[in-house]
GULO-392968 format. One record per residue (C-alpha): x, y, z; residue number from 1. Coordinates in nm, 3 decimals, always signed. Example, Ala and Ser with C-alpha at 12.3 -4.5 7.8 and 13.67 -1.06 7.14 Angstrom:
BEGIN
REC;+1.230;-0.450;+0.780;1
REC;+1.367;-0.106;+0.714;2
# end
This chain:
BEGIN
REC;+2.921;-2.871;+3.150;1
REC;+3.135;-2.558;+2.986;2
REC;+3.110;-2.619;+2.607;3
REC;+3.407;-2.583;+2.452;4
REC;+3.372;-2.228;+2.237;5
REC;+3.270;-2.056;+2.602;6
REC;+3.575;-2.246;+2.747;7
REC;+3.793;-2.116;+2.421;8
REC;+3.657;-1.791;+2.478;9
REC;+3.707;-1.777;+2.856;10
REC;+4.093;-1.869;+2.824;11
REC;+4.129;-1.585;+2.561;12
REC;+3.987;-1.342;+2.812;13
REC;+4.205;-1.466;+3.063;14
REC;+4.511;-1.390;+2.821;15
REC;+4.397;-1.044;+2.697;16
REC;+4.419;-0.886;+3.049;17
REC;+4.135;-0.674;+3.278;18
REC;+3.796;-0.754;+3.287;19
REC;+3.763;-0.395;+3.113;20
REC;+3.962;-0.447;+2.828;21
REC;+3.894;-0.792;+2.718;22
REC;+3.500;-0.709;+2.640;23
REC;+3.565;-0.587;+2.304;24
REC;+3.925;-0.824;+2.255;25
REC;+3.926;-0.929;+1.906;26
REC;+4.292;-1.111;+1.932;27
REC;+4.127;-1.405;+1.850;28
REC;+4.084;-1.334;+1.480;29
REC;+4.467;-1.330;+1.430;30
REC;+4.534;-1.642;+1.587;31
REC;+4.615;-1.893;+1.322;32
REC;+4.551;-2.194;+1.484;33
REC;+4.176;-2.133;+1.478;34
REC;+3.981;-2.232;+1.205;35
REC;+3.762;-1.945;+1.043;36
REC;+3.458;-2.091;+1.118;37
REC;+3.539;-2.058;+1.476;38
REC;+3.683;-1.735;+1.448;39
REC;+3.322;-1.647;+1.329;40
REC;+3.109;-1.819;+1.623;41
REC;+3.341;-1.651;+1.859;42
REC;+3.291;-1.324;+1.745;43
REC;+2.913;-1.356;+1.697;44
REC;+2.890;-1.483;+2.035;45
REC;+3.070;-1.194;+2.184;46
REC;+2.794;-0.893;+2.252;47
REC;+3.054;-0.645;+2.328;48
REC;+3.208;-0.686;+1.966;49
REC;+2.929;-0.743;+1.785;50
REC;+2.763;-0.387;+1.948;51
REC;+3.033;-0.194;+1.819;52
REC;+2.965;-0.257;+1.484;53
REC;+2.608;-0.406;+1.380;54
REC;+2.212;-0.341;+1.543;55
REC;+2.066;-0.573;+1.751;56
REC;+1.839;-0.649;+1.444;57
REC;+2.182;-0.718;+1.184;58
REC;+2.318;-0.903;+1.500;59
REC;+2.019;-1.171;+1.522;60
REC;+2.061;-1.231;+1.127;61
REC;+2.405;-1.268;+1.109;62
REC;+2.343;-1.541;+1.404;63
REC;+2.101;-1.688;+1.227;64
REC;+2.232;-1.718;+0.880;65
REC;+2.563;-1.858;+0.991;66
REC;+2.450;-2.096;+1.238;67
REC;+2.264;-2.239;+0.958;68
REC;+2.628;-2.245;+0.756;69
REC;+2.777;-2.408;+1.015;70
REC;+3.023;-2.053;+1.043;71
REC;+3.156;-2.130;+0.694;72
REC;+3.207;-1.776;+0.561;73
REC;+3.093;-1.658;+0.258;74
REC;+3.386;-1.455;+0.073;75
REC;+3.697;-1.704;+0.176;76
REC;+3.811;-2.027;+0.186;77
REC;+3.979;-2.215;+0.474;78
REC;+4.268;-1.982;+0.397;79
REC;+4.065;-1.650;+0.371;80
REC;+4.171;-1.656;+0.038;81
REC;+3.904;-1.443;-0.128;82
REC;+3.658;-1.672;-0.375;83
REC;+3.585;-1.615;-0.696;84
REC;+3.224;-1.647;-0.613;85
REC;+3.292;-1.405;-0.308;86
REC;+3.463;-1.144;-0.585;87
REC;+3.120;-1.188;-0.737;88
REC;+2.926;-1.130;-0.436;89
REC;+3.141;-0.805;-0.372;90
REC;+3.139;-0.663;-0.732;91
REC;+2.724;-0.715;-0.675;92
REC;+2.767;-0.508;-0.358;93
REC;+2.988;-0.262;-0.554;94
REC;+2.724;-0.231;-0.834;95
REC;+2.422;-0.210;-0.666;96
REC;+2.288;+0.032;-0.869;97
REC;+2.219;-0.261;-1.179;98
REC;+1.987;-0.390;-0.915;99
REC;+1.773;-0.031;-0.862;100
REC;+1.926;+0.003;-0.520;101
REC;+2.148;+0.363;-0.465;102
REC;+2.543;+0.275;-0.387;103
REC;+2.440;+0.519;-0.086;104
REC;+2.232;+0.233;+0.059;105
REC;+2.474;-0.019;+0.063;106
REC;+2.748;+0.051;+0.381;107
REC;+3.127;+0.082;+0.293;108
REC;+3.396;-0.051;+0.500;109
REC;+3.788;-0.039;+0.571;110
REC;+3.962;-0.193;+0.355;111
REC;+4.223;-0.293;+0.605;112
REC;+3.937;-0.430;+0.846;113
REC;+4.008;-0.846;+0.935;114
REC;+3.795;-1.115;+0.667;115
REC;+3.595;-1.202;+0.963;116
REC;+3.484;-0.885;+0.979;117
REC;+3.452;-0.842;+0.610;118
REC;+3.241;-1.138;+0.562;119
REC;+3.004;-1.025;+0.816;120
REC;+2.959;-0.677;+0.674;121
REC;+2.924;-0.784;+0.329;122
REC;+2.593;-1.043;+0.444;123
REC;+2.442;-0.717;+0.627;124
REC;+2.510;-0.527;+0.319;125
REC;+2.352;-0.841;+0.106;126
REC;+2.021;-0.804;+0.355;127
REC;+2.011;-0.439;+0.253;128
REC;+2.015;-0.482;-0.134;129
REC;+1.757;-0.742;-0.087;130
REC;+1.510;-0.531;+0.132;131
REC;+1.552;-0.243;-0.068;132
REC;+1.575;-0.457;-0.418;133
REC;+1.225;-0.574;-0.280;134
REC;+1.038;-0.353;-0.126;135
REC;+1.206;+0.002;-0.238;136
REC;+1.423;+0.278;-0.080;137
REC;+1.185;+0.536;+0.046;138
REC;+0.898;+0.317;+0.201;139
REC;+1.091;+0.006;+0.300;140
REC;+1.027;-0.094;+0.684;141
REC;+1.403;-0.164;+0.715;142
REC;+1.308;-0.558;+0.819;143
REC;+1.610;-0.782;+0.726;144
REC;+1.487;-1.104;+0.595;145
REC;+1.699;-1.419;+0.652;146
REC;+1.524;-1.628;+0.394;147
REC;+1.548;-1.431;+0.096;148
REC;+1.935;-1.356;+0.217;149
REC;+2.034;-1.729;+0.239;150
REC;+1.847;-1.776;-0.083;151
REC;+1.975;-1.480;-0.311;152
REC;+2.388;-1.518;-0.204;153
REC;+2.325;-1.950;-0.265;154
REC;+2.224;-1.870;-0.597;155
REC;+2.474;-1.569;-0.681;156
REC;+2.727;-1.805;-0.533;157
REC;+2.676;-2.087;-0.805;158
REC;+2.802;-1.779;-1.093;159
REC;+3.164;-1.740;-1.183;160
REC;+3.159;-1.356;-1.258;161
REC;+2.903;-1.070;-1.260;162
REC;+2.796;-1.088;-1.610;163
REC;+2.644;-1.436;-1.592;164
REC;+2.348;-1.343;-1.712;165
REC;+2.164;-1.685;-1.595;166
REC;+2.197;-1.598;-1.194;167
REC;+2.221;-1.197;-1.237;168
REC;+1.929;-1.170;-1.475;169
REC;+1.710;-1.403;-1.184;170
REC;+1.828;-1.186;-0.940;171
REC;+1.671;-0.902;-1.117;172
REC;+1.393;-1.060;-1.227;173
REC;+1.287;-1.137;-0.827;174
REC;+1.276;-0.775;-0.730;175
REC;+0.988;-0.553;-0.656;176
REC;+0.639;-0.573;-0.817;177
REC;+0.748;-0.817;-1.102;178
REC;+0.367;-0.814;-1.195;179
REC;+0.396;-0.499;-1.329;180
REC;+0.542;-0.490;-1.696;181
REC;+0.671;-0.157;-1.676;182
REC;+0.871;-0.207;-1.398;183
REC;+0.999;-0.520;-1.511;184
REC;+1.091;-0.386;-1.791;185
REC;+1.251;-0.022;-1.631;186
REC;+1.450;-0.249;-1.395;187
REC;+1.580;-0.458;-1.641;188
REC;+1.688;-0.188;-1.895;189
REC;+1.904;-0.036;-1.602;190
REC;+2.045;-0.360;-1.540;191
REC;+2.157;-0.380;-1.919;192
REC;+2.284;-0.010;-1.892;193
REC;+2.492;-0.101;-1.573;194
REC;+2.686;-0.424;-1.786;195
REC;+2.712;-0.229;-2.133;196
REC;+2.851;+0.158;-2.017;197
REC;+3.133;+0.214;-1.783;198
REC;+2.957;+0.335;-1.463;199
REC;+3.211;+0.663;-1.399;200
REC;+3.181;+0.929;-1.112;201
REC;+3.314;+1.207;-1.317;202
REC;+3.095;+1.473;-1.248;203
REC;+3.166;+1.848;-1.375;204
REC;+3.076;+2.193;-1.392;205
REC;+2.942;+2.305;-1.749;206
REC;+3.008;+2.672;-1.674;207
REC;+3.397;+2.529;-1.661;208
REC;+3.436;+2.482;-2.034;209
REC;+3.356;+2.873;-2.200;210
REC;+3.536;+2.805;-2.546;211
REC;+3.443;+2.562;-2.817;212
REC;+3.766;+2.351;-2.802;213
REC;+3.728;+2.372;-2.425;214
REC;+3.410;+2.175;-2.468;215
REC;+3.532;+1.954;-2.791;216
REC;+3.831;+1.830;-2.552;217
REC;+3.626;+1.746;-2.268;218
REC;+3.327;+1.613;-2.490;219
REC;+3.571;+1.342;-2.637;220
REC;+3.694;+1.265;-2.237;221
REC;+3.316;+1.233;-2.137;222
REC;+3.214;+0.985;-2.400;223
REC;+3.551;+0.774;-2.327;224
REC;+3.431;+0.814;-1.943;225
REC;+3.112;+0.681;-1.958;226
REC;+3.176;+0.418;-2.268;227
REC;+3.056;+0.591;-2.562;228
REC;+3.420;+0.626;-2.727;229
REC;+3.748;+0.454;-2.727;230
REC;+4.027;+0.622;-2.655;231
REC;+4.170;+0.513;-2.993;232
REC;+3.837;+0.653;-3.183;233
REC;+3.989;+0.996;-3.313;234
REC;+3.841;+1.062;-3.620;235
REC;+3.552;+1.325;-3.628;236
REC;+3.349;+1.057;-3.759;237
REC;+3.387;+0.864;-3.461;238
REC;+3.342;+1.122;-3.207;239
REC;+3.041;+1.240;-3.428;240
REC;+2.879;+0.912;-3.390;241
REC;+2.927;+0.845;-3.048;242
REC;+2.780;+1.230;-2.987;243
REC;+2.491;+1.163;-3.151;244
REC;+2.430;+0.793;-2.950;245
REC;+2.485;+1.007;-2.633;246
REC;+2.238;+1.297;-2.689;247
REC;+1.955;+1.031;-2.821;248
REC;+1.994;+0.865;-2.484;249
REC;+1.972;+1.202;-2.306;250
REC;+1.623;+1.282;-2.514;251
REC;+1.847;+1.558;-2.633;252
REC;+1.855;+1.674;-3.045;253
REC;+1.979;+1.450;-3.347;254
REC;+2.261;+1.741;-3.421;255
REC;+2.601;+1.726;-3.354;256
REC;+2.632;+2.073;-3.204;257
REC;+2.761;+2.081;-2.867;258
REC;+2.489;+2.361;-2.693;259
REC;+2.448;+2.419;-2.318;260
REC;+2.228;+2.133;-2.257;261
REC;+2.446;+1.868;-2.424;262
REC;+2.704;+2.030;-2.207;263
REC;+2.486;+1.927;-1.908;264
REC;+2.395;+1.599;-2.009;265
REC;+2.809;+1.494;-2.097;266
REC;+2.906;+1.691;-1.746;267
REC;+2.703;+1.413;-1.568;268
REC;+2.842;+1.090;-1.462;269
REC;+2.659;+0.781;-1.570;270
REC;+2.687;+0.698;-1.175;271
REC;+2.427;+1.025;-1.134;272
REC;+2.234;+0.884;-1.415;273
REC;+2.230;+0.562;-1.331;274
REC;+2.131;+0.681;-0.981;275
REC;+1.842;+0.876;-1.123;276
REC;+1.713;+0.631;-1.352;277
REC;+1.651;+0.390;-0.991;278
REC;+1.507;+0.712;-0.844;279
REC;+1.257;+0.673;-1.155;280
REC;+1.243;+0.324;-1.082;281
REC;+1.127;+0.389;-0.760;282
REC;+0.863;+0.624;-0.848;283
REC;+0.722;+0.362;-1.105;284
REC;+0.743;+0.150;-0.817;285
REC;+0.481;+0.370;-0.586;286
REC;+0.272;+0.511;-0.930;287
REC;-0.105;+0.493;-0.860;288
REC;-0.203;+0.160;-1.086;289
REC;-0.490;-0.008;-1.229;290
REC;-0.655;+0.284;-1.421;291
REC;-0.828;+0.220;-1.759;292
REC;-0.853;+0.596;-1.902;293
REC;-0.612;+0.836;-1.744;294
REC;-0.369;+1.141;-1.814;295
REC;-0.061;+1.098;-1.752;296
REC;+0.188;+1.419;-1.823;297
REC;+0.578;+1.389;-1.736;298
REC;+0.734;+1.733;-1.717;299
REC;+1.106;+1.635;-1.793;300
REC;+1.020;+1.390;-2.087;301
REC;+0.780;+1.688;-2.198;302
REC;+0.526;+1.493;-2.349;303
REC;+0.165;+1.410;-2.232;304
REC;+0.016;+1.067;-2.287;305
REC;-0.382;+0.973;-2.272;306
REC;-0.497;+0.616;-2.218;307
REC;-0.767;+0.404;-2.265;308
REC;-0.858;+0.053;-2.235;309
REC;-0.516;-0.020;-2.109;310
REC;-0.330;+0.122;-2.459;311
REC;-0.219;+0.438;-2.536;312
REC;-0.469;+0.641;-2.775;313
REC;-0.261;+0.975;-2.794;314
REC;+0.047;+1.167;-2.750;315
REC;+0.156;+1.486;-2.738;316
REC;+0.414;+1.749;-2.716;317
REC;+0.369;+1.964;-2.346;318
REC;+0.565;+2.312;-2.319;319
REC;+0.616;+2.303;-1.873;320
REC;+0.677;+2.573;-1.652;321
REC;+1.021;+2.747;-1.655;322
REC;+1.287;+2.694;-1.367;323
REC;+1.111;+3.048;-1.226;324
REC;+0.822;+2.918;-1.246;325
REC;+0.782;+2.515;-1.212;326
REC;+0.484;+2.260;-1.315;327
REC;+0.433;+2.134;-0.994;328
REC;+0.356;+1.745;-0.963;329
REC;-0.029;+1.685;-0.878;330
REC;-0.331;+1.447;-0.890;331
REC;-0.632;+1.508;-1.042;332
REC;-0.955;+1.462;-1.272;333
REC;-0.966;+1.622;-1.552;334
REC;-1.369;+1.736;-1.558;335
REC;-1.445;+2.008;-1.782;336
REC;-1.305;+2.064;-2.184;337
REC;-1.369;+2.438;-2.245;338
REC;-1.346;+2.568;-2.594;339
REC;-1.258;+2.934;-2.677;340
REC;-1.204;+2.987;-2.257;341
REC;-1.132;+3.294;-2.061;342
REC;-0.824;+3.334;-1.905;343
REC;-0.818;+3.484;-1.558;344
REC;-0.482;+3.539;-1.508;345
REC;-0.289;+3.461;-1.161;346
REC;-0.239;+3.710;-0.949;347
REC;+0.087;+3.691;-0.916;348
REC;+0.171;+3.752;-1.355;349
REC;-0.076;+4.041;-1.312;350
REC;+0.155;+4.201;-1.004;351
REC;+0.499;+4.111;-1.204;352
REC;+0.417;+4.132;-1.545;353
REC;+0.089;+4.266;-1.628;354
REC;+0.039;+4.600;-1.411;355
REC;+0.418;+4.763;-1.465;356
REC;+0.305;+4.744;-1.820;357
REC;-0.027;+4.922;-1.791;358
REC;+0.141;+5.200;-1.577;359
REC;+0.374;+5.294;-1.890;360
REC;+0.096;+5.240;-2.148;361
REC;-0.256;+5.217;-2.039;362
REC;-0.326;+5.067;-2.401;363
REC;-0.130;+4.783;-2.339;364
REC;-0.474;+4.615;-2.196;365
REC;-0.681;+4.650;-2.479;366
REC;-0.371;+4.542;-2.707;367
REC;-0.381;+4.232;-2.559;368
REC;-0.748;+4.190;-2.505;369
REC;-0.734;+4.257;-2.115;370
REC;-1.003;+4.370;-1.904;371
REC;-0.955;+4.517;-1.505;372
REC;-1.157;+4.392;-1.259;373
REC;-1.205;+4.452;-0.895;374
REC;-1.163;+4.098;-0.715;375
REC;-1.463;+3.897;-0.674;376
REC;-1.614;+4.147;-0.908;377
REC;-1.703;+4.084;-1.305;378
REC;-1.774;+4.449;-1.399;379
REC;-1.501;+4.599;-1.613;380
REC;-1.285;+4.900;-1.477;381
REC;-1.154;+5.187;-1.650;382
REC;-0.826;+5.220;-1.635;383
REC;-0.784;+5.567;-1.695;384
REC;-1.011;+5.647;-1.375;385
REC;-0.874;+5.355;-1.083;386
REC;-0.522;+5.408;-0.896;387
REC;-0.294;+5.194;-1.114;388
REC;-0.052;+5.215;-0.767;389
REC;-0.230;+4.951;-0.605;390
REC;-0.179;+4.573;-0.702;391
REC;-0.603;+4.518;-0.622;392
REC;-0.686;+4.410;-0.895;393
REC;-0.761;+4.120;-1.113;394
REC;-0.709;+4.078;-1.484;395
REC;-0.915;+3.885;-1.714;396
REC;-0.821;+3.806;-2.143;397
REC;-1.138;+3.751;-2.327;398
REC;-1.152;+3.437;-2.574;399
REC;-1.010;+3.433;-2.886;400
REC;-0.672;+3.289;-3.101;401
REC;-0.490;+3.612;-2.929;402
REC;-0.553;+3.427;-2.562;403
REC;-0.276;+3.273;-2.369;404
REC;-0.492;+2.990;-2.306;405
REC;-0.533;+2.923;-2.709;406
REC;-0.884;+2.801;-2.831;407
REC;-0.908;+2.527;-2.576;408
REC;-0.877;+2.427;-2.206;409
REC;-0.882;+2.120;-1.973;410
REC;-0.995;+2.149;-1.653;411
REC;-0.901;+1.994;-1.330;412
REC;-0.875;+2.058;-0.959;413
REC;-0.566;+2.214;-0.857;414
REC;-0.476;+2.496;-0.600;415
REC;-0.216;+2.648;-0.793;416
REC;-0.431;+2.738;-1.137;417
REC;-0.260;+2.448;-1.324;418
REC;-0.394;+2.334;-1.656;419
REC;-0.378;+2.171;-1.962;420
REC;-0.435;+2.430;-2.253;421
REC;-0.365;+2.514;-2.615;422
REC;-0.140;+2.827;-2.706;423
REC;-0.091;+3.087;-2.968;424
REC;+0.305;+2.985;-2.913;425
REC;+0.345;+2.711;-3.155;426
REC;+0.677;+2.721;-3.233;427
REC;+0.826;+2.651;-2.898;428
REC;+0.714;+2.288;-2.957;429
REC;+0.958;+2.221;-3.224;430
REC;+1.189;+2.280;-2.928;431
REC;+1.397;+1.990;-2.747;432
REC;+1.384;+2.120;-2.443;433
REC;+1.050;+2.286;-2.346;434
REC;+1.022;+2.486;-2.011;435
REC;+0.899;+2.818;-2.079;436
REC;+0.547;+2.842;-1.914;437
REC;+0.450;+3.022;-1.594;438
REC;+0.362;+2.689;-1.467;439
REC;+0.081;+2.510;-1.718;440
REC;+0.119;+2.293;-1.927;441
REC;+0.068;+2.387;-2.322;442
REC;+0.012;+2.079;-2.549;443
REC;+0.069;+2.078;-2.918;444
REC;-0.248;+1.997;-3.135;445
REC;-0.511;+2.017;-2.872;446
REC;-0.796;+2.005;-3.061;447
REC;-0.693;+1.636;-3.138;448
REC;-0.658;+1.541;-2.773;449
REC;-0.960;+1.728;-2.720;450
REC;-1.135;+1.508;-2.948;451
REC;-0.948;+1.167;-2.854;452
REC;-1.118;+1.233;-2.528;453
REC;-1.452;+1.314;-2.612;454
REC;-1.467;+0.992;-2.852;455
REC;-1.396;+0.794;-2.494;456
REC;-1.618;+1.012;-2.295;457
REC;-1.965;+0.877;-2.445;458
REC;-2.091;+0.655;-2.203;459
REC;-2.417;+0.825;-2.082;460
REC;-2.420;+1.071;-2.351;461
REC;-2.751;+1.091;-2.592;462
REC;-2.652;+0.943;-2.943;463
REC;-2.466;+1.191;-3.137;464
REC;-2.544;+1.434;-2.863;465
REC;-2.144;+1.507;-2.823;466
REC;-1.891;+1.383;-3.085;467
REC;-1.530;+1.477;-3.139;468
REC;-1.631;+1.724;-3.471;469
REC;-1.854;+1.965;-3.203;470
REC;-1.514;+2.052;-3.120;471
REC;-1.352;+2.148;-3.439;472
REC;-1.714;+2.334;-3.477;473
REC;-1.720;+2.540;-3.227;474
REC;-1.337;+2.636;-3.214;475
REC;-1.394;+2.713;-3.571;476
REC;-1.664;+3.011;-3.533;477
REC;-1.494;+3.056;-3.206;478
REC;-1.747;+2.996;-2.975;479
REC;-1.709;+2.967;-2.588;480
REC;-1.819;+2.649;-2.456;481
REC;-1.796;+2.445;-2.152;482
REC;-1.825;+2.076;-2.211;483
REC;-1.873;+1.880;-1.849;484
REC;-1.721;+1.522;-1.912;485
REC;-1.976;+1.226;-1.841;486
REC;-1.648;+1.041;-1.649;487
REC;-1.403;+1.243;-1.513;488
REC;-1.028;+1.177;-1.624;489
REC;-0.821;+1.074;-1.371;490
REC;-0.451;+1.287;-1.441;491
REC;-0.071;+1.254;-1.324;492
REC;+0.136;+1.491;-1.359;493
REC;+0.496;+1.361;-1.253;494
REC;+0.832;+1.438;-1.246;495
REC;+1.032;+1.069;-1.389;496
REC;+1.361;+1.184;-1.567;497
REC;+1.428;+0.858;-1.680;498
REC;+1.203;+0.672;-1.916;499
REC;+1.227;+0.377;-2.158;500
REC;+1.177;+0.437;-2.530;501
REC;+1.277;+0.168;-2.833;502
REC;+1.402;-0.048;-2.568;503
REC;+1.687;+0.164;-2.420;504
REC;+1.684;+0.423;-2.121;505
REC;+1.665;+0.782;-2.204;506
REC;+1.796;+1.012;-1.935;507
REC;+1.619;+1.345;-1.968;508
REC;+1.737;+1.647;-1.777;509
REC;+1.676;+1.713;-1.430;510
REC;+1.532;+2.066;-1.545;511
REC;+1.425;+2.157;-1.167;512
REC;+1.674;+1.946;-1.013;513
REC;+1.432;+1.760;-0.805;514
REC;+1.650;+1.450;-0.864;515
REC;+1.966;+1.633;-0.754;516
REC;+1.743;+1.691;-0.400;517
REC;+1.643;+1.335;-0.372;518
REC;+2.010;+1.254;-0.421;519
REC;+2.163;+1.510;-0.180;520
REC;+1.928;+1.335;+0.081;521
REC;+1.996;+1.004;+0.046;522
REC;+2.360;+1.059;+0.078;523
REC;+2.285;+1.251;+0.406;524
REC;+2.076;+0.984;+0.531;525
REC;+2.272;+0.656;+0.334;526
REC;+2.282;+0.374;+0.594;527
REC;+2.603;+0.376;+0.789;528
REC;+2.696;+0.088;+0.980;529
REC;+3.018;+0.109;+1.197;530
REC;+3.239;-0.071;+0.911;531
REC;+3.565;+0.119;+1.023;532
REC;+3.606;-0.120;+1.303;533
# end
């Protein structure tokens, strides 16, 4: 017996015209004598339709999900008269970003495309958040899971609006590894962000404001942009305040001076910073876990952290490598603490730097305490008798307060002569920003961390054998020592550009633009569905 929808279906073709043409008919959905659920069956039970806009995958949810609705759709009433709880399903779509999913991920579609069509989209797009809300952006499997679909738009469909916190903050809540209190509390904090600031797309060019009331005028239409000011706050009080609430959120200085990196930080939209704080998210998300004494260094934040027994025993200020010269992101164990060390510089600051300054001034080696060497050779040249033309050479600094490396070194495995190190340079610490090395990283008060970790590093040791004071000792009458941890250290150094501090995000500067790249490439590879239809 012909069921009735195939027998609906059949006269429709018969009305539309060739066999050619009616595959892909959608007439149907005008026709207001059908009820919408109807309207939905037949269009999910017509192949040729369904293939020109959804996968075969997105095809065999949407089947599933409505069947289980009985076709009821989930935007519209009987009159596709849009919901309130659909407007709240939509402005969740539209604000993905509170949920640590990229607005790239989620598929856009025409505006003047039919409500059937609409309400289809919009549970594919729902199946998206959820995978990605789950399992991340850059490693999820792309599997579309009914279950946790049916489940998340019930419960989002019991809230009135997007700020009820009772449905929105559960929906956060049940995303990624909720076991882990940082992320919990990362994902949340960007949730808060996305509800408190006005999430603008006004990005701009910082080399487009030269003069100082260029950049006062578009400072006061930045803050008003991304929430920070009121359009009716004129006073320079005002605008001071709200200056100063920016730049602590950007990790940036406690004046109200408007330099070139506040300039950068007000030129960015909070959708870019928003966007990069769930590219942090993500990397939190995939961070190596489950370590009781570590390293852990973030180049944009510039600081370096040292833990033990699961709480944080130090701190410290890190200068990072220059744009010309950038800390690269590594792995490691931290192995040997050497006081007073040697420095053997890289090869490629003795070809640059080092060697068109001996060939004006052949003193300029023992000014700084340099000695030429042959390579894989320790015996000293003279420089007044080897052919300063050729770049074979290798340049060692002896130990002492004069060396780059300062009076102390940590050691770890790297093929790009990376370390952790102490420098003659204080002052650049007392900098905000703090990218001026060749690539390592220079920590303020050293000797301190060096100590920290020796205190933790006695396991194994003879009693007394090694204690943090053997450092202050022997940087004292500078003497040259290697000191092999018992344990090695395991250490991160990572690139997050969004942190959490005093229970607020702070958005620090993309300083390599590294972000920028993982943004570029999720726009080129964003999910597109064929929502045009």
């Amino acid at each position: 017996m012909i069921s009735r929808l195939a027998l609906l279906f059949f006269l429709y073709l018969l009305i539309q015209g060739c066999a050619g043409e009616q595959k892909t008919n959608d007439n149907f959905l005008n026709d207001n004598t059908l009820p919408i659920p109807q309207k939905i069956e037949l269009f999910l039970n017509n192949d040729a339709l369904m293939k020109t806009i959804f996968t075969q995958e997105e095809s065999q949810l949407l089947q599933n999900f409505y069947k289980e609705r009985n076709y009821k759709p989930i935007l519209y009433d009987e009159n596709l008269t849009l919901t309130r709880s659909g407007q709240t399903l939509l402005q969740v779509l539209n604000q993905s970003l509170a949920f640590g999913v990229p607005t790239t991920c989620i598929g856009k579609f025409n505006k003047k495309a039919h409500p059937v069509k609409k309400d289809l989209m919009t549970v594919v797009n729902f199946a998206r958040l959820i995978e990605f809300r789950d399992h991340g952006f850059t490693q999820s499997n792309g599997t579309l899971r009914k279950k946790s679909v049916c489940k998340d738009i019930s419960a989002l469909q019991k809230s009135t609006s997007f700020s009820d916190f009772g449905v929105a903050s559960n929906f956060v809540l049940a995303r990624g590894p909720v076991e882990d209190s940082v992320f919990r509390s990362l994902s949340n904090l960007i949730y808060a962000f996305a509800v408190q600031y006005k999430i603008d797309t006004m990005d701009a060019n910082p080399n487009d404001f030269k003069s100082e009331d260029e950049r006062k005028a578009f400072m006061k239409e930045s803050l008003v942009s991304k929430g920070y000011l009121t359009s009716s706050n004129n006073t320079n009080e005002q605008m001071a305040s709200a200056l100063l609430a920016f730049k602590l959120d950007n990790g940036l200085d406690s004046t109200i001076q408007i330099n070139d990196y506040t300039m950068e930080a007000l030129c960015e939209s909070n959708h870019s910073r928003l966007t990069r704080a769930v590219v942090s998210l993500e990397k939190v998300r995939h961070r190596v876990k489950d370590q009781k004494k570590f390293v852990w260094v973030n180049i944009p934040e510039y600081h370096l952290y040292f833990y033990a027994n699961d709480s944080l025993k130090a701190k410290h200020r890190v200068v990072v490598g220059k744009k010309s010269n950038e800390t690269p992101e590594l792995i490691s164990e931290i192995r040997n603490v050497v006081i007073m060390p040697e420095w053997h510089v890289p090869a490629s600051i003795v070809k640059k730097e080092i060697m068109p300054k001996v060939r004006k001034n052949h003193a300029y080696l023992s000014k700084n305490h340099y000695t030429l060497r042959k390579f894989n050779d320790t015996t000293p040249l003279d420089v007044e008798s080897v052919n300063l033309k050729s770049n074979g050479f290798s340049v060692l600094q002896s130990p002492g307060k004069w060396n780059s490396l300062g009076v102390i070194k940590f050691e770890f495995n790297n093929n790009q002569s990376i370390y952790v190190h102490d420098t003659p340079q204080k002052g650049l610490f007392s900098r905000t920003v703090r990218s001026f090395s060749h690539g390592c990283i220079r920590c303020d008060k050293p000797i301190a961390l060096g100590k920290t970790i020796i205190k933790y590093d006695q396991d194994g040791r003879k009693k007394y054998s090694m204690i943090g004071d053997t450092i202050d000792s022997l940087a004292t009458i500078y003497k040259h020592r290697n000191i092999p941890l018992m344990k090695r250290i395991p250490i991160f150094v990572v690139y997050q550009t969004v942190t959490q501090q005093r229970g607020k995000l702070v958005f620090h500067l993309d300083i390599y633009g590294r972000d920028q790249a993982i943004l570029k490439k999720l726009a080129a590879e964003s999910i597109h569905f064929n929502f045009s239809a």
